[in-house]
N, C-alpha and C positions, 0 to 999 in steps of 0.2 A: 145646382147639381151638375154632374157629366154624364154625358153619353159617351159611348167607348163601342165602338165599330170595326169592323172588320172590311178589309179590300181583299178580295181571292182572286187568284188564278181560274180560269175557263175551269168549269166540269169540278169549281169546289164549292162547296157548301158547309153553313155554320148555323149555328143555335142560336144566333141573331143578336140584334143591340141590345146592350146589358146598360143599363142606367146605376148611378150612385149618388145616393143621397146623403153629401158629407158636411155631418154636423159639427168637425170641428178638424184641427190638424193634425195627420197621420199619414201612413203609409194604406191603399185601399187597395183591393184585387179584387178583379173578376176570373172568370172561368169560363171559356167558351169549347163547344164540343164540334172540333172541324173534322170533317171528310173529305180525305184528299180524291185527286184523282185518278184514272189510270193509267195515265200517262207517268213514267219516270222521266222524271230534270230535275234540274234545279230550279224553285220559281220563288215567287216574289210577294210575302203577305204584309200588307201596309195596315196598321191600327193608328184607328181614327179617334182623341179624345176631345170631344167639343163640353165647353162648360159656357153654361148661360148662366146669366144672370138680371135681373131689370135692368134695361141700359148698358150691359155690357155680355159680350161673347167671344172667348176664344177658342181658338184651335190649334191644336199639338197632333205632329202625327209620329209613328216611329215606322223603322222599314224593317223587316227580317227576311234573310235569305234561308231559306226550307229545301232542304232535298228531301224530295218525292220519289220512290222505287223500291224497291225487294231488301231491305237493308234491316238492319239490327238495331234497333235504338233503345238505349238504355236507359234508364232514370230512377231515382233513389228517393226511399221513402225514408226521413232520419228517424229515429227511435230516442229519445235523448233526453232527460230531465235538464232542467234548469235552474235549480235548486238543490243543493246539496248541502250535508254537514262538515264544518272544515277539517283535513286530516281523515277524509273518509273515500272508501273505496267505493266507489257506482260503475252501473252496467250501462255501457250504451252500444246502440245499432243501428247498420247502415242495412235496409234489404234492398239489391240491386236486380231490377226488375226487368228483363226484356220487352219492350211494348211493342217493338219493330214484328216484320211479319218474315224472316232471315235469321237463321243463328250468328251468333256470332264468332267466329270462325278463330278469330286470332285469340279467345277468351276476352279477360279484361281484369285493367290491374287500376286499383282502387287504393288511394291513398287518403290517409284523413291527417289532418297538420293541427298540431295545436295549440298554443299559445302558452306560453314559460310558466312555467311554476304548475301545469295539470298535467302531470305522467301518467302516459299510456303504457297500458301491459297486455300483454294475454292475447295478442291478435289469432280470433279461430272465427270456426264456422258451426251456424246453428244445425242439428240433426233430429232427430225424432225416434222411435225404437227399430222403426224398420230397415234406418239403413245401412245398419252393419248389415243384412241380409242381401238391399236389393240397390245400395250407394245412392253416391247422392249425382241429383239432377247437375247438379253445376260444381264440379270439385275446384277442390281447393289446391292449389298446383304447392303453393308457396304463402308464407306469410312472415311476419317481420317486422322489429321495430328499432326504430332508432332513435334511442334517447336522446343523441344530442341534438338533432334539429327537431325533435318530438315531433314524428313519423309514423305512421304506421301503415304498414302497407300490405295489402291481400292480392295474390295472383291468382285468378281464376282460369279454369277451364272456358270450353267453348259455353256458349249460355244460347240453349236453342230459345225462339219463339214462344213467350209465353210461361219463361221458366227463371224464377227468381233463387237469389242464394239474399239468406240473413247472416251480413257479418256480424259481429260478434268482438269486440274487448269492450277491456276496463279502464279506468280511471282514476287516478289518484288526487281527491282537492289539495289545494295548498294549506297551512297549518296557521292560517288567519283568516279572518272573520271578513265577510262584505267586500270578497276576492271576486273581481271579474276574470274570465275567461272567453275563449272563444275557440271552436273548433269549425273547420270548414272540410268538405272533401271533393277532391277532384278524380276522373272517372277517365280513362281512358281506354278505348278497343277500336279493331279494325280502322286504324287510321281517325277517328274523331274522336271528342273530348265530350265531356260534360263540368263545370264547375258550379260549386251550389254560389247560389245568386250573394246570400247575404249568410254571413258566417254565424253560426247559432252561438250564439250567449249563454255562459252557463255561470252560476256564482255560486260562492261561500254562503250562508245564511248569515245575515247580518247579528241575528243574535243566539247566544247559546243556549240551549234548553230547546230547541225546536225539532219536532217530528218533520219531515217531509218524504215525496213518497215518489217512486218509480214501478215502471210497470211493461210488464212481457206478456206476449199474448202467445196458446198453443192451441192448436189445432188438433183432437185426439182421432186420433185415425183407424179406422174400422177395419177389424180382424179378416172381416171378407173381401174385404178390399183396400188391402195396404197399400200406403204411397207413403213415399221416400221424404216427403217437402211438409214441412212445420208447420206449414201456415196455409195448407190448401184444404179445397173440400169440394161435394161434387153440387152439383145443379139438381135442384128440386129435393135434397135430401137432407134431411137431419144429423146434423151433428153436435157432438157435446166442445165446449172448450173451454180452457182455465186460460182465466185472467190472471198472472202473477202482481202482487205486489209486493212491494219491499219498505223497507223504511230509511232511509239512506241518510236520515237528519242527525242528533246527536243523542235523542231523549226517546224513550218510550211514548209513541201516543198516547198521552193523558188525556185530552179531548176526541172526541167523535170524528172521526172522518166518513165522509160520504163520499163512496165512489162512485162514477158515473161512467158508464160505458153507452156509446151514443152508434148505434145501427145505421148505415142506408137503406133509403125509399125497400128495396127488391128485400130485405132480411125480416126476417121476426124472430124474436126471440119469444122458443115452445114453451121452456123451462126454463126460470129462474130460480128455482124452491130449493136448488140441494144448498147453497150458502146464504137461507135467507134473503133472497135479494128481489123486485118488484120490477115490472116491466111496463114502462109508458108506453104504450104503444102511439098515441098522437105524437109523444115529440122524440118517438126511435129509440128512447133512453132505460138502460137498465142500471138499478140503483142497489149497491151495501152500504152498512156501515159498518166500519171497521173499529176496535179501539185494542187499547194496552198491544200497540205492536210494539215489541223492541226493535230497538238499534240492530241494523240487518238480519231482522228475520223477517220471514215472508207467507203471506197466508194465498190461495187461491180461491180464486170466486169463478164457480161453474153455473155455466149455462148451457143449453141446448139452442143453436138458429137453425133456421132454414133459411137458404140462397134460392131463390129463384130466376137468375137471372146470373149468366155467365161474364164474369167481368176481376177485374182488378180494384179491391176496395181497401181505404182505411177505416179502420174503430178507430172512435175516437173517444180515447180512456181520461178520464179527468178525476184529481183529486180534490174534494172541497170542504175547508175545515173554516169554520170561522171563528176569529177568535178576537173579534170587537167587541169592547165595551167602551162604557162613556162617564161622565165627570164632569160634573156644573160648579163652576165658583161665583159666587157674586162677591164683589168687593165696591167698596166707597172708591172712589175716584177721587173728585174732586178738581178737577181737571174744567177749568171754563175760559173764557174771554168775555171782556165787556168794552165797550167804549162805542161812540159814533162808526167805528169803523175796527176792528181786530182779528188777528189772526195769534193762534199759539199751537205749538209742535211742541209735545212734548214725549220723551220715550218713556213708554210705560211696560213694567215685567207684568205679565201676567201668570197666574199662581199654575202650577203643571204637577201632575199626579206624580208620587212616587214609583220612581222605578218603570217609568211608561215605556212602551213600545210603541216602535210606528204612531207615534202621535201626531194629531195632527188638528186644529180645529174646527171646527165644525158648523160654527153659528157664535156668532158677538150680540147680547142682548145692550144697549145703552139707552140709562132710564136718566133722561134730557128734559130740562127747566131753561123755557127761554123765558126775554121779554124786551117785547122793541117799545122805546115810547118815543115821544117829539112832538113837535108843533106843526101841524099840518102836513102828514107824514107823507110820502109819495111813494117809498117802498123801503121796506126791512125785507131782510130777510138774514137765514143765520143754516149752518152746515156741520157735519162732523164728517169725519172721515179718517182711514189706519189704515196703514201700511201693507203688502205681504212681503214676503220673506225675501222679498228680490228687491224692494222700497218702491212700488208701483201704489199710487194710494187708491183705496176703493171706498167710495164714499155711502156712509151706512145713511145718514139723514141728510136731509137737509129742506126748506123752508123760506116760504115770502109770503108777503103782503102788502097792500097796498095804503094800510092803516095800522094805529096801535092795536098787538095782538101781544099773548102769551098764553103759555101752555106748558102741562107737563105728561111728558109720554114714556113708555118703552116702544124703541125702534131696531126691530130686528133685523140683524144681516145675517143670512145662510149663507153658508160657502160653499156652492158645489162641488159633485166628492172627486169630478175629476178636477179639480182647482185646490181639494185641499192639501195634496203637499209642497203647495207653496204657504202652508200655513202652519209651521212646523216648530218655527224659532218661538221662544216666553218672551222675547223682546221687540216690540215696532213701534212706530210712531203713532199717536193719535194726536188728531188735529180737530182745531174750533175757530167758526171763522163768523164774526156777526158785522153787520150793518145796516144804521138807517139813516134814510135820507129825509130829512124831514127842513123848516124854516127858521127853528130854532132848538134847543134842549133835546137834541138827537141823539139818543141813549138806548144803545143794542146790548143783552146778556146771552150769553148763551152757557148752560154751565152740566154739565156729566156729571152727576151724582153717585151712580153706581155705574156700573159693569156687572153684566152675566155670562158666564161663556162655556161651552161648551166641548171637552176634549174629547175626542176619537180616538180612544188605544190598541191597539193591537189590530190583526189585519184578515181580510179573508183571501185565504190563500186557494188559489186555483192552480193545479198543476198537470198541467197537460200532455200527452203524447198520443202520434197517428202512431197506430200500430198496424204493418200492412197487416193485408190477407186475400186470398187468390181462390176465387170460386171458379171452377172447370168442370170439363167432360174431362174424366181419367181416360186415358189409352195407355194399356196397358204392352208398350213396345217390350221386346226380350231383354232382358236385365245378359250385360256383360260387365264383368268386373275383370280385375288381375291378369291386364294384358303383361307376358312373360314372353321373354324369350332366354331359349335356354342353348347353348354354346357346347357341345358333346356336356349335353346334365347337368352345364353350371350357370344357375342365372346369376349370378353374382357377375358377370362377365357379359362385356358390350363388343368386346372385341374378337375375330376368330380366323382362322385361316380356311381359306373354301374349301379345303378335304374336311374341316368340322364336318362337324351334323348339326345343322340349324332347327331347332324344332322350337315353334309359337303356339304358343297356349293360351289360353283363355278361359275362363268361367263363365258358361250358360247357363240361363234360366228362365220359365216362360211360370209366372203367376198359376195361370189356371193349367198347366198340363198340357198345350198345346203346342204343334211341330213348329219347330226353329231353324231355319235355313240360316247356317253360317258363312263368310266367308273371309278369310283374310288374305291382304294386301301388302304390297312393297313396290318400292322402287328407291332409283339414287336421288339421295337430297333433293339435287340439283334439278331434277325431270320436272316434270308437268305434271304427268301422270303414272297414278298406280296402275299394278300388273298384279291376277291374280297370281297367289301361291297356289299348289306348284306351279301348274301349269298353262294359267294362263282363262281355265276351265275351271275349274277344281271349286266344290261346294260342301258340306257338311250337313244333312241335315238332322238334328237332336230331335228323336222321337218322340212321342209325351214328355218333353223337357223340364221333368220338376224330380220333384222328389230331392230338394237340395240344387245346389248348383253343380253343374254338370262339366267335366274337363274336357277340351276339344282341341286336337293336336294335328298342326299343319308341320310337314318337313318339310324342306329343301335342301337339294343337292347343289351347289355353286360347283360348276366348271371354270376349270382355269381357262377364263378369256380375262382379259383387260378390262372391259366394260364390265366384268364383276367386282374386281379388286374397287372396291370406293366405299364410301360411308350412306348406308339406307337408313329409309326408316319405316314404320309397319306399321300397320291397325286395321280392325276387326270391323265390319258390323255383320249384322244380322237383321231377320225380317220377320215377322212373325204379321199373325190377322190382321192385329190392329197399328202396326207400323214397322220402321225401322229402329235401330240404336248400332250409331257407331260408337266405338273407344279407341282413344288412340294410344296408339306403340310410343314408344320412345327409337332417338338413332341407334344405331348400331355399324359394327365396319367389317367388313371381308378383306382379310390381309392375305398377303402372302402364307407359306403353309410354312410350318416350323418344323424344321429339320436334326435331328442328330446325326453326325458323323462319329465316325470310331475306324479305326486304322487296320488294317488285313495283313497288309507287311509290306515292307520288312517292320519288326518290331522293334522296339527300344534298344538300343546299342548294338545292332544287328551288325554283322559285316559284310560289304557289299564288294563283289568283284567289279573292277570296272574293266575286266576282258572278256566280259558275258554282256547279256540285254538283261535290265533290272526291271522289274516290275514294281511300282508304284502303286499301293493302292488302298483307296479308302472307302469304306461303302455306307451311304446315306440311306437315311431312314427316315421319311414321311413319317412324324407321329400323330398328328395331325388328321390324316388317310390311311394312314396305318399301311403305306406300302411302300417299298424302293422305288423310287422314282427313276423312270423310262425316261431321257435323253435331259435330263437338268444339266445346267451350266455349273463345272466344275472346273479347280484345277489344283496344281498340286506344287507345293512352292521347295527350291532347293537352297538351302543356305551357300552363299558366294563368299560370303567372309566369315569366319568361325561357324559358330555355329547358330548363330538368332542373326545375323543381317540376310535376308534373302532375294533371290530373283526379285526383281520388281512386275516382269508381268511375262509371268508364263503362258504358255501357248491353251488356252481352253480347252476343256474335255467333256464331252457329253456325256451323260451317265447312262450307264446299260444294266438295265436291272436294278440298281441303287449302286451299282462300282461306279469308282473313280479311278480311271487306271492312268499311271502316265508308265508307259516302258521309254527308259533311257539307253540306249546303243551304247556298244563298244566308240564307233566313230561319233557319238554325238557326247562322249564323257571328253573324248581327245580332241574334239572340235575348239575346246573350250578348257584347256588346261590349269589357268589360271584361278577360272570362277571354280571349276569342279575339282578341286585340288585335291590331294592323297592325304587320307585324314578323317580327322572327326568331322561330321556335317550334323546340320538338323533340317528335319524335313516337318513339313505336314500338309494338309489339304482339305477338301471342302467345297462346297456351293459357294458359287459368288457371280452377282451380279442375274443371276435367272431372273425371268420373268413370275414367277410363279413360286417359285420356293424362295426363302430368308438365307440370306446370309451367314454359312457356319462352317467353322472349322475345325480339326482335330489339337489337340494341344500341338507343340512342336517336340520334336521327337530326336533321336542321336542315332545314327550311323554311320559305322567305320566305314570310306571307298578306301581299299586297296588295290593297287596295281599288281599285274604278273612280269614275271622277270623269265626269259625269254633264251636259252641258252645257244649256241655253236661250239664245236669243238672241233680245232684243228690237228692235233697232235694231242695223245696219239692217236692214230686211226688204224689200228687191226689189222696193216700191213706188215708190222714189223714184230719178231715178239727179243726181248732181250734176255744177257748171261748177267747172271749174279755178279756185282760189283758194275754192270754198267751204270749208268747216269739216265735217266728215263725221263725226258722232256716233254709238258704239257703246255698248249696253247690252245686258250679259248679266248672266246666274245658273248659280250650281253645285250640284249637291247631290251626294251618294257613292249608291254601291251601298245603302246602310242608309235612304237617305230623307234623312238629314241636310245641313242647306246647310254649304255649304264654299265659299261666293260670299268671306264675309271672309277666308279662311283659306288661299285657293288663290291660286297664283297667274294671270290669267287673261290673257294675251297675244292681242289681237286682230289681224288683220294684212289686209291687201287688196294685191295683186299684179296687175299686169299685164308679161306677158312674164315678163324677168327683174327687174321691178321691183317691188318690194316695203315696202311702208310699217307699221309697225307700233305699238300703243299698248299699254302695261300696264294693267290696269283699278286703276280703287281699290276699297277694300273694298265701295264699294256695285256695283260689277260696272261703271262708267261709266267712256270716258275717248274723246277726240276725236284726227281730224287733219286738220289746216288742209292742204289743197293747192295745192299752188305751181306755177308754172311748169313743173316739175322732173315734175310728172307727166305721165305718159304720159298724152294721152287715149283713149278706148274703154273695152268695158266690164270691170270688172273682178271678180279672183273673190274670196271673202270667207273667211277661218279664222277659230274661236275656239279658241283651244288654252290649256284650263285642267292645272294640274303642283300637284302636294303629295307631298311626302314620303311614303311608303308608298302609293303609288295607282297606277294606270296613269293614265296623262295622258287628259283630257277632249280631246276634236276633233270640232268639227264646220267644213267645207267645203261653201262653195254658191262654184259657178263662177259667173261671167257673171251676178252679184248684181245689180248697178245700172251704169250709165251713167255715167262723168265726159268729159264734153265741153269747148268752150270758146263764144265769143263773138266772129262774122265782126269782123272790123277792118275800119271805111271811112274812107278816106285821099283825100285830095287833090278834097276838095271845090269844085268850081267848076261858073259857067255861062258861057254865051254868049246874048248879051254877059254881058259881067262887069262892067257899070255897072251901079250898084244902082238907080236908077230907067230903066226903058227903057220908050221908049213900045212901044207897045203892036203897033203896024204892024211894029216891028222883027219880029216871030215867022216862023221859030221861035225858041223859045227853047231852047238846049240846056245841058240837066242833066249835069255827070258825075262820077264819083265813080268812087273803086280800092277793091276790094274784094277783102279774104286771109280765109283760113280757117286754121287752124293744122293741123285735122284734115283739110283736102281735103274738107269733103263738100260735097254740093250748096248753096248758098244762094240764096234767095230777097231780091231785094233791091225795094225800095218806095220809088216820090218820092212825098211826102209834099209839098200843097201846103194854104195857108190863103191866107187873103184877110181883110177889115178884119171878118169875123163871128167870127175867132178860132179857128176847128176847123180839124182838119186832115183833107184826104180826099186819098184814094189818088188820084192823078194818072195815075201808071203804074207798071207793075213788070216784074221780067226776073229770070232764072236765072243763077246764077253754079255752072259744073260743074267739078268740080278745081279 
């Protein structure tokens, strides 16, 4: 036997030396129930297996390293048939159980792997009716499978203390008979691992026609007090629960199956009666039988237990159908040896039921005729003996003496039943072996007359599975569900600018009616620690909290600091009598605030003077906060080559009220004649580069800059006025807005008008050009333009009305005197002067007789008015 012991750490304690009493070779377990200490470390537990024996004793020890502390430990109860129909779908289950006295913080993610040719599908999680209402203990984050490395993998939530999830997929056999598989799962959370020790075996059934059976266990959960978890229930109280079965083989149950459900020590089962079914209570077991199940349908067998005793337990569900029978042949043989000394091997078939399963023998009856003679015999003796199926001989008789003897017998050989599938094959050897030792005529027979034997067909099928289940004090913590956040009203959206409205939601509810202190939390990824919302303070409490799940709404206002701008994340708990329950948020990010810009003026193909101050301007619009934004970094871009190549980095502009203004000067358009050229331009503008607000701009846009053109005029100037027929000379100069002349370059049209007459001269490039006046002109005075024009400018104009004077010259006609002889004496006087005198203009003239004599001058004689 062994003894199997335990080495502890100070301050630990175990359930003592477990002994095994090992009748043959196998794998053996024991079970020991340690108590750690209260100390956290990591220490050091040594098992000890000493096996005695008469005359001999060894010892094997092994070492494991244990951490002891506050932690999470997990461990898996598999749910899993081992028998299946080929080409058939079966359920199996992983329930993953916290045992540790610490949630498990990071969740855990649960992968089950499984050998080629058995396809997994369906990876979910077991629920019960209550928990669309009040969720579930340990969610389900994520789940997934990977056909091609045949994968499947479950990501779980946090998994507090004491709080298990039942995964849940399916399985596909392969579409042949006496197909092994193997499925193993590995378990990981907060940094440690679990992997199952020895990978579960699961096969095809070796032949067709066979029922076999799988099994789910539920937990019905009491209307007064609902829980969320499948397989739990409370201490010291009655509950009902269905045992499922299934049929997962290829054939309808034709024979009787007997189920067994096997209780621990602390359980009894009240009622067995509603599915017929009987209750051992000495050996914990409750018993149906089942028949005519088809191929995946499934019946339930209820009962009622009471737990008295708060723990973590498996049922352990068994199906048990038998289906042996048996088969005697006798047949002649004839099979012997003779002589002083013989041996003979010969292969013999032995006759095998039709159509047998699982066969196997059972028992070899050989009905044996010896006979030893000789002369003073010393010793005979004679043997038989046959093969198993490996060629190991096992000898059925055999016989001595010390004198002549004979006999005839039947000598039975039983084959034990854990030794009869090496007894399998119709073909082995039997052997006969005689000899005697005698002084003379030494003559041994040994001779097999018949054979009887016995076949073992078909088989008792046992099919097992733990099925957890979780006996507890219920605490009934506040049920939160549907942690939300919603973005100005859209949870669709993780992302938002801090003028949003942040507003976190959540769904409370307390079981019985009683007050719910809420609160929720945030902070950056990155941090240590949450901060309450809003303020740091800030609580909720839900008043009689039932009547349905109740909605509870935190804001926050994000101000534009930098330590806002980054990616958070949130979550809720609450507290209620009988504990707490947290839920967690998901991330989320506070960006910058999203801006619209739109243009004020100048507008689309506007025309802009460049001999004034321009106004630039665009006004931003927080939509975001829904306000202009006070002092944002803005600027305002001017095209330098056509119209889309622009400044590269104009001078910043804060925003006032949500404008964007850039005013461009007369001297800051001529500072820069090149970039700001006369012509088309495109502008636009925008945020850029703020702290706080997004980057955005107005489309680009077109406007004319025109130059002024700039006049001087030197001639005439209002000094002078002129007679009809003179020649009237103008001289001017141009220069622009910038200072520069443009006298050659423009063109500079001078003009003089009276009434609606108008006379005009183009200048040459020196600014000069004349007009002869004619008849044609009106006299009086007249008024004076210089109107200079160039391409991209406003035209140059200067007017002076009533500049100068153009008159004419009185006309005197029909000069005569009296007498009209050109010597007269002198007696004749008077003498009279006369003459016609026109005016062209009507104005007054002054006319003068001009008289000389023989000294050659001329002196005024007389004079008179000429009016109209």
């Amino acid at each position: 036997g062994y003894n199997i012991s335990l080495t502890l750490p100070s301050g630990w304690s175990y359930s003592g030396t477990q002994y095994i009493n090992a009748n043959g070779s196998g794998n053996y377990s024991v079970l020991f129930n340690v108590t750690s200490g209260q100390t956290s470390a990591n220490e050091t537990v040594n098992a000890t297996v000493k096996f005695v024996y008469p005359g001999l004793s060894k010892v094997r020890n092994e070492t494991k390293q244990v951490e002891n502390g506050g932690i999470a430990i997990l461990d898996v109860v598999r749910e899993t048939p081992k028998l299946i129909g080929k080409d058939t779908v079966g359920d199996a289950q992983l329930t993953i159980h916290n045992k540790g006295c610490r949630t498990s913080s990071s969740g855990a993610v649960v992968k089950e792997i499984l050998s080629t040719g058995w396809t997994p599908a369906n990876p979910s999680i077991k629920d019960n009716e209550y928990t669309t209402d009040y969720g579930r203990p340990v969610s389900l984050t994520s789940s997934s499978t990977d056909l091609i490395n045949n994968i499947i993998t479950w990501e779980l939530g946090a998994i507090e203390a004491n709080e298990y999830a039942v995964l849940t997929y399916q399985v596909k056999s392969p579409n042949s008979l006496s197909t092994l598989g193997n499925m193993k799962f590995n378990v990981t959370w907060d940094g440690k691992y679990l992997r199952e020790d020895n990978a579960h075996t699961i096969q095809t059934i070796n032949y067709t026609s066979e029922s076999h059976l799988e099994f789910d266990l539920e937990t019905i959960q009491q209307s007064n007090t609902p829980w969320s978890e499948p397989r739990s229930a409370q201490v010291n109280k009655s509950y009902n629960y269905s045992l499922k079965v299934v049929n997962i083989g290829d054939v309808a149950s034709a024979r009787n199956w007997t189920v067994n459900l096997t209780l621990p020590n602390t359980c009894n089962a009240t009622n067995v009666l509603w599915t017929n079914g009987s209750w051992d209570e000495t050996n914990r077991k409750i018993s149906w039988n089942i028949t005519n199940l088809a191929v995946y349908d499934n019946t339930h067998l209820n009962f009622t237990a009471n737990c008295t005793s708060s723990a973590r337990y498996t049922f352990l569900a068994e199906g048990f159908s038998n289906t042996r029978d048996n088969t005697t042949y006798i047949n002649n043989s004839g099979l012997s040896c003779q002589g002083k000394s013989c041996n003979s091997f010969n292969s013999y078939t032995f006759s095998k039921p039709t159509n047998a399963r699982y066969e196997k023998l059972s028992e070899v009856d050989f009905y044996i005729v010896y006979n030893f003679t000789g002369g003073n015999t010393a010793i005979a003796e004679g043997m038989v003996n046959f093969s198993d199926d490996l060629g190991i001989n096992r000898i059925a008789w055999q016989n001595y003496s010390f004198a002549n003897s004979n006999g005839t017998l039947w000598s039975n050989y039983s084959i034990d039943e854990n030794e009869q599938d090496r007894f399998q094959l119709v073909s082995r050897n039997i052997g006969v072996y005689a000899y005697v030792n005698g002084t003379y005529s030494s003559l041994g027979n040994v001779t097999i007359n018949k054979l009887a034997y016995r076949w073992e067909t078909g088989k008792i099928f046992r099919e097992q599975e733990n099925l957890y289940t979780n006996v507890k004090v219920y605490n009934y913590n506040p049920l939160l569900q549907n942690a939300t956040l919603l973005i100005n009203g859209n949870s669709s959206v993780t992302t938002g600018g801090w003028g949003e409205e942040f507003n976190f939601t959540v769904l409370v509810r307390d079981r019985f009616s009683r007050n719910v202190t809420i609160f929720a939390w945030q902070k950056p990824s990155a941090a240590a620690e949450y901060s309450l919302i809003p303020n740091n303070t800030y609580n909720f409490t839900c008043v009689n909290c039932d009547s349905g799940f109740n909605k509870i709404n935190f804001t926050y206002d994000y101000q534009p600091n930098t330590g806002n701008l980054t990616t958070f994340v949130f979550k809720f708990n609450s507290s209620s009598p009988d504990g707490n329950t947290e839920l967690a948020g998901f991330s989320y990010t506070v960006e910058k605030d999203d801006i619209d810009v739109n243009v004020t003026s100048p507008l689309h193909n506007a025309v802009v003077s460049r001999n004034a101050s321009s106004v630039f301007s665009v006004l931003a619009y927080d939509r975001d906060n829904r306000t202009y934004p006070e002092g944002a970094n803005g600027k305002v871009y001017i095209s330098i080559v056509g119209t889309d190549t622009f400044e590269a980095s104009p001078t910043a502009i804060s925003s006032s009220n949500g404008y964007i203004n850039r005013t461009v000067t007369n001297s800051q358009w001529c500072a820069s004649e090149a970039q700001y050229f006369l012509g088309k331009h495109g502008w636009y503008g925008g945020t850029t580069s703020d702290n706080f607000y997004k980057d955005n701009s107005t489309a680009a846009i077109n406007f004319t800059l025109l130059g002024s053109l700039i006049n001087s005029v030197a001639a005439p100037n209002g000094s002078t006025n002129y007679t009809r027929g003179n020649s009237i000379s103008f001289q001017g100069s141009v220069a622009d807005d910038c200072g520069n002349s443009r006298t050659a370059d423009a063109t500079i049209n001078f003009s003089i008008s009276r009434g609606n007459f108008i006379s005009s001269c183009i200048a040459a490039i020196t600014g000069a050009c004349s007009i002869t006046t004619t008849s044609s002109f009106p006299t009086g005075y007249y008024n004076f333009s210089m109107v200079s024009n160039k391409s991209n400018y406003y035209n140059g104009s200067i007017i002076n009305n009533s500049l100068f004077y153009l008159g004419t010259t009185p006309t005197l006609d029909n000069l005569n005197k009296t007498p009209s002889s050109e010597i007269v004496p002198w007696g004749r006087s008077p003498f009279v002067f006369n003459v016609s005198v026109s005016d062209a203009d009507n104005d007054t003239v002054s006319v003068y007789l001009y008289l000389r004599n023989d000294s050659g001058l001329f002196y005024i004689e007389n004079q008179t008015t000429c009016v109209n």
